[in-house]
N, C-alpha and C positions, 0 to 999 in steps of 0.2 A: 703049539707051545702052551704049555699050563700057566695062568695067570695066578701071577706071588701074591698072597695076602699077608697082611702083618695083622694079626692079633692084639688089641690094647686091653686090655680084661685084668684087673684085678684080683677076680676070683678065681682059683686056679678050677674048679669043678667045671664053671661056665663055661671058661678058656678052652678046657681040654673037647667037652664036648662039641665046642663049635669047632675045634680044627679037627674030628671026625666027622662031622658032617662035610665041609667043604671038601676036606680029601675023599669023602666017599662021593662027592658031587665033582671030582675033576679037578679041584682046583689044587696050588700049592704053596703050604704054610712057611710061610720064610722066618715065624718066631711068633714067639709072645711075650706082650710086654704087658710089666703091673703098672709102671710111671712112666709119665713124661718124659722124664730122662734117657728110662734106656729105652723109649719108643726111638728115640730121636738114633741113638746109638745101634739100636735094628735097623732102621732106614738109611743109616750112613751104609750097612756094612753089606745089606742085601735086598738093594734097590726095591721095593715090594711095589707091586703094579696099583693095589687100594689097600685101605687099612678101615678094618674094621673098631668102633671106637666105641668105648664106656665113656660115662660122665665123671663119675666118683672115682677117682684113681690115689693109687698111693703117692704120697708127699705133697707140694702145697698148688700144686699144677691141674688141672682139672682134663678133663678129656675136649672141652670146649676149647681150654687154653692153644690146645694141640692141634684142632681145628683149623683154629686162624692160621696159625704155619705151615699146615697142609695147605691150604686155600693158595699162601704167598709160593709156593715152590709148586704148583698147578699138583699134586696126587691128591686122587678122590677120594672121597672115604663117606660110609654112613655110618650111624650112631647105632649101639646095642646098648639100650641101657633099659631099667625100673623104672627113672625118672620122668612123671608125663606130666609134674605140676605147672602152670601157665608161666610163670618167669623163666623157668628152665625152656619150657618148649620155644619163647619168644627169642631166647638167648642162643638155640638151636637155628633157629630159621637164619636169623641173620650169618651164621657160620656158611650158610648157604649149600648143606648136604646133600647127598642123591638119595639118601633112606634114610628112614627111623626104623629101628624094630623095639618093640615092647616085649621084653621079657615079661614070664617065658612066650615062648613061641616054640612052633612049629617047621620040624627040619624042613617041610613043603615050603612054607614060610618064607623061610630065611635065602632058600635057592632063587623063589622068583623075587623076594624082593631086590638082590643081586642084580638078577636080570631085568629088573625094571634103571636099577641103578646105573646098571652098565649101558644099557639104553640113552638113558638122559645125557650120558659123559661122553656118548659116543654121536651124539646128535650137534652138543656143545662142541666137543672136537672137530667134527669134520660139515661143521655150517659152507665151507664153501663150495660141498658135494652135495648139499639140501637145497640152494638157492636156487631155484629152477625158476621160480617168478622174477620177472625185471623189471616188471612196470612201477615207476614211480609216485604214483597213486594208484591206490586203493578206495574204489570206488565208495564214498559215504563216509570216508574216514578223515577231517579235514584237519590241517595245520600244520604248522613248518617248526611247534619244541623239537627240543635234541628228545624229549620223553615221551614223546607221541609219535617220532623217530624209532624211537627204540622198539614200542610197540609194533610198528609197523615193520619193522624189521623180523619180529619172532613171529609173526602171522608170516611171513613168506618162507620164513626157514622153516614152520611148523607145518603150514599147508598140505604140502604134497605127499606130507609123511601119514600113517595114520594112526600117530600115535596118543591118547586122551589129552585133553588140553584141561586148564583149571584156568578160567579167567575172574582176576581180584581185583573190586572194585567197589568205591562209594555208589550209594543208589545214584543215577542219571547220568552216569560216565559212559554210557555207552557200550555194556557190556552184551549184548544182542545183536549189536551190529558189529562187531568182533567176531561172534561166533559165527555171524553169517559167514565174511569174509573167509576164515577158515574154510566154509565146506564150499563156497562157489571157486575157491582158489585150490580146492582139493580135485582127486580121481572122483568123486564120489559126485560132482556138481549136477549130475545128469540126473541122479536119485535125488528123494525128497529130504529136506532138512525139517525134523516134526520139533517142533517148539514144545517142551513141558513146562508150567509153573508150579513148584513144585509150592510155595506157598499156600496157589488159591487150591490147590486139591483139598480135600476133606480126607482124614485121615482113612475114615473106612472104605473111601473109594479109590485109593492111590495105586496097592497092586492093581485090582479091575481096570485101571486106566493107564500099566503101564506095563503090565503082562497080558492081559486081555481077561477073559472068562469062559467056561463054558456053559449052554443053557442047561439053570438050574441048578448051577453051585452055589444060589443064594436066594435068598425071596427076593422076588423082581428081576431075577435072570430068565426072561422067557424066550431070551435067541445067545444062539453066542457071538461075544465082540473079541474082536481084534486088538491086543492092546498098541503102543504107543510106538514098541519095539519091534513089532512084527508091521507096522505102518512104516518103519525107517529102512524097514532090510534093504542094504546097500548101500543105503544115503548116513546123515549122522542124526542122532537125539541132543537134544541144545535141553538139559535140564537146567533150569534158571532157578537162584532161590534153592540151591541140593542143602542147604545147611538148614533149611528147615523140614528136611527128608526126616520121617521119625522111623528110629533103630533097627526095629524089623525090617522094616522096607530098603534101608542099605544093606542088611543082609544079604536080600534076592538082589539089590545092583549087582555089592560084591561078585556077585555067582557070574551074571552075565559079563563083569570083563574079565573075569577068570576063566571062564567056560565058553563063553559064547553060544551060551544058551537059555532059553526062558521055560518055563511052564505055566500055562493057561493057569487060573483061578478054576479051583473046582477039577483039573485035567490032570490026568496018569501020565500024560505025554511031552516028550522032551521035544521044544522044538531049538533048532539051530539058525540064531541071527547073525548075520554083518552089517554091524552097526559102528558107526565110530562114536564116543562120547565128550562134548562140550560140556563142559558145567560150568556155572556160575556164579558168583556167590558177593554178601557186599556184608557177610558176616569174616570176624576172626576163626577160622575152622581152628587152627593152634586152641585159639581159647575153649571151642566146643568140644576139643577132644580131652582137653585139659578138665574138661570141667562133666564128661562122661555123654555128651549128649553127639557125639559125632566119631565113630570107629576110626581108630585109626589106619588100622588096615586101609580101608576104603580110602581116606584121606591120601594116602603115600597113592594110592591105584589112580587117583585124578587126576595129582599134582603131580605126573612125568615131566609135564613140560605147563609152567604157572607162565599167565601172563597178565602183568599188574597194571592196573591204568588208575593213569594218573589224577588225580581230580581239578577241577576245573579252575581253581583258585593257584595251583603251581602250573600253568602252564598257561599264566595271562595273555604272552602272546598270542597266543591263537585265540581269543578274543574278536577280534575286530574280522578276522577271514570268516569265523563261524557264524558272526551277527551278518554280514551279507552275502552268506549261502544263504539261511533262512529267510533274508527280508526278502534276495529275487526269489525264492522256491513260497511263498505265502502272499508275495505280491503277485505273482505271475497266477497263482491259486484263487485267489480275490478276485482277480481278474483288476489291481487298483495301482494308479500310475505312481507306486514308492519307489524313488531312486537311489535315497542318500541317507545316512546318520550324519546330525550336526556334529560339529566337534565337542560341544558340551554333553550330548546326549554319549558321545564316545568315552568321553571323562568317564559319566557316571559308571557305566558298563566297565571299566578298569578298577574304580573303586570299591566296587563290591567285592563280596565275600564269595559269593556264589555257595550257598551252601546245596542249593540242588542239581549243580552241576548242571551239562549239556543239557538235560531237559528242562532245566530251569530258564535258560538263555531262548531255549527255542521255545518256549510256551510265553516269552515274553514277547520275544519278536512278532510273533504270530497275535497278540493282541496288540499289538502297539500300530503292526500296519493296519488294523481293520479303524484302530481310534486316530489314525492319525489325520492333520486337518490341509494339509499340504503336500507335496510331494519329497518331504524329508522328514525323517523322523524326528523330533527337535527336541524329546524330553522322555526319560524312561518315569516310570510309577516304580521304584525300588523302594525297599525298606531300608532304611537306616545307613544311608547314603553316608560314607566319611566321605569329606572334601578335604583335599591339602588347601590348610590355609598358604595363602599366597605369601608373606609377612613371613613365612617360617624359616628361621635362619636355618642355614644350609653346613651340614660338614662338621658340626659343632660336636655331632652325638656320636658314639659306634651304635652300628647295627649290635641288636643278640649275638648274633652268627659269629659278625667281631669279638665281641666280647666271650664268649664262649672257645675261640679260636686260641685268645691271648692268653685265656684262662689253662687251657691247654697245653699252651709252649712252656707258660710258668712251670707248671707240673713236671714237665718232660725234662725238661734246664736240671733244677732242682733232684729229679731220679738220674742225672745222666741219662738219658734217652732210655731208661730199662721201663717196659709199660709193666709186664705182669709181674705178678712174685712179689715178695718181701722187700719193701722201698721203691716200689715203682709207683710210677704216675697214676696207675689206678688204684694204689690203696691211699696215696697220698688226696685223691679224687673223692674215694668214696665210694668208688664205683667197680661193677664188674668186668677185668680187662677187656671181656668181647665187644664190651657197651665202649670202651673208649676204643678199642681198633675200628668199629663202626662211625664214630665220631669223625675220629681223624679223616680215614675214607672219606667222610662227607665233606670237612672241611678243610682237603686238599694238601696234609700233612704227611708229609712223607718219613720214611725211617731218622732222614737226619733234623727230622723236624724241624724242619724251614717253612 
């Protein structure tokens, strides 16, 4: 059976030629819509299975708008649009889409990004047909947040499949031992997982070091090497750092998850890899691509399946479990009899900021058992330690979050519960409806705003 699309396109020339492409690609065009409104009114009247969405639409409703109500009644949908400025594209992610396309594009384009689309919706839908791992840890990966949970959840579901993974994250969050996880919990564990840093490369030696060479396609080629790709065949390539990959050189990536193949440096010859790709990054790609230095093609071909980790200051619990893996795994290494963190010493470890995250904790640990002068640890060397004063009266203040929550109801009260449009809570706000559906999501406010 042919899957329904619904068209949202204001321009009628863009509109028409995208529902010849699709129909000449299989698919089948249930309408097109110029607004918000009569999207809504195609979709009453001829169920469409995804909708293809613009930003800029007629009347006061935006295609983002449209989004968010896609999102609440589960149909998937990606974005066609012009618009690739950084608050747009920010305002896009949180909608939480399966594609971007930039106009213009390419009818090749537009079919596989679909099928990257339908991929990701299809992986989300039927998670309980992917979970093939049961073990309840993952070996390296420590702590009992619901958000280190979650991670740990899309590593099991992602694993066995072998589909690109994008993992996001602050520098020290542990985004290397995620990618491990991935290929040893994949088919592929048997094959090698080749580690690239795509930072320390030197620009002029990046192809040479990830397509290989042959002797003599450059002064100082006097054997041929193997590049990084052809080192992985089978296994997966963990590119760490891909957002400091320069343009050219996503090019030739591009090629390889499209193609699944490379060409030597200097070589006529096509070779063909199976490779799976991990990348990595602790940059905003949104803003790189926003900002010209990151394709976006390339970007949608990573981010099939993103997995975000958390940084170390939102998930304090896991605090105290991570600080004695480290101290038995550096005590046991030392070979020096550390058994215990004081309770002060625990304090302090809660009050910090953590701004280097998990390598920050574990680079402390590991000097703290070597300095330590008894068999407990009794005192960290932090910087800028906040202490709760003791004296501090309690219950008096609202949190931010409170306050930000209250702030919120007022709005909603005052629009009668109407968030977008003319009178609603987000113009009353200030702000852009996506940015307050996001809100609310976070601050546990539901349609009747309670």
């Amino acid at each position: 059976m042919k899957e329904k699309i619904l068209i949202v396109e204001d321009e009628f020339i863009v509109a028409n030629d995208l529902k010849i492409m699709l129909i000449k690609a299989g698919y089948q065009i249930t309408g097109i819509a110029s607004s918000v409104v009569q999207a809504r009114k195609l979709m009453a009247e001829n169920k469409p299975d995804w909708v293809l969405l613009d930003i800029m639409l007629k009347g006061d409703l935006t295609g983002i708008d449209l989004a968010w109500e896609l999102r609440e009644i589960s149909l998937p949908f990606l974005y066609i649009s012009a618009n690739t400025n950084q608050s747009t594209l920010e305002a896009v992610k949180e909608t939480q889409p399966y594609g971007f396309m930039v106009k213009p594009f390419r009818e090749r384009d537009l079919i596989v990004m679909l099928d990257i689309a339908k991929y990701r919706f299809d992986i989300e839908k039927g998670n309980e047909l992917v979970k093939t791992i049961d073990n309840d840890i993952i070996e390296g990966i420590i702590g009992k947040s619901s958000s280190l949970q979650d991670v740990v959840e899309k590593i099991r579901v992602v694993a066995p499949t072998d589909t690109s993974v994008l993992v996001v994250g602050e520098s020290g969050t542990g985004k290397e031992k995620v990618a491990h996880s991935v290929h040893e919990l994949s088919e592929r564990k048997a094959q090698p997982i080749v580690v690239v840093n795509c930072a320390a490369l030197p620009h002029s030696l990046i192809e040479s070091e990830l397509f290989g060479h042959e002797k003599g396609s450059f002064t100082g080629a006097n054997t041929m090497r193997i590049g990084k790709f052809e080192q992985a065949d089978g296994g997966t390539v963990f590119l760490d750092e891909i957002g400091e990959l320069p343009l050219d050189s996503q090019v030739k990536l591009l090629r390889v998850l499209q193609e699944k193949e490379i060409e030597r440096l200097g070589g006529n010859k096509t070779i063909k890899v199976n490779v799976r790709i991990v990348a990595a990054t602790n940059r905003s790609l949104e803003k790189e691509v926003a900002e010209g230095r990151f394709r976006l093609d390339l970007y949608y071909r990573l981010n099939v399946f993103p997995i975000e980790l958390p940084p170390l200051r939102e998930r304090k619990e896991d605090i105290e479990l991570l600080a004695h893996f480290f101290l038995t795994k550096y005590a046991s290494a030392s070979r020096r009899n550390i058994t215990s963190i004081s309770a002060k010493a625990s304090d302090q470890l809660h009050s910090y900021h953590w701004p280097g995250n998990i390598r920050e904790l574990e680079h402390l640990i590991e000097r703290s058992v070597l300095l330590a002068k008894t068999t407990e640890i009794e005192n960290f060397d932090l910087p800028n330690i906040t202490e709760k004063p003791s004296d501090q009266p309690q219950g008096q203040l609202k949190s931010m979050e409170e306050m930000e929550r209250d702030h919120i109801l007022n709005a909603l009260q005052n629009s009668n519960g109407k968030v977008s449009g003319i009178g609603g809570a987000a113009e009353l706000l200030k702000i852009q409806p996506q940015t307050l559906y996001s809100k609310m999501k976070k601050l546990g406010i539901d349609k009747g705003y309670k």
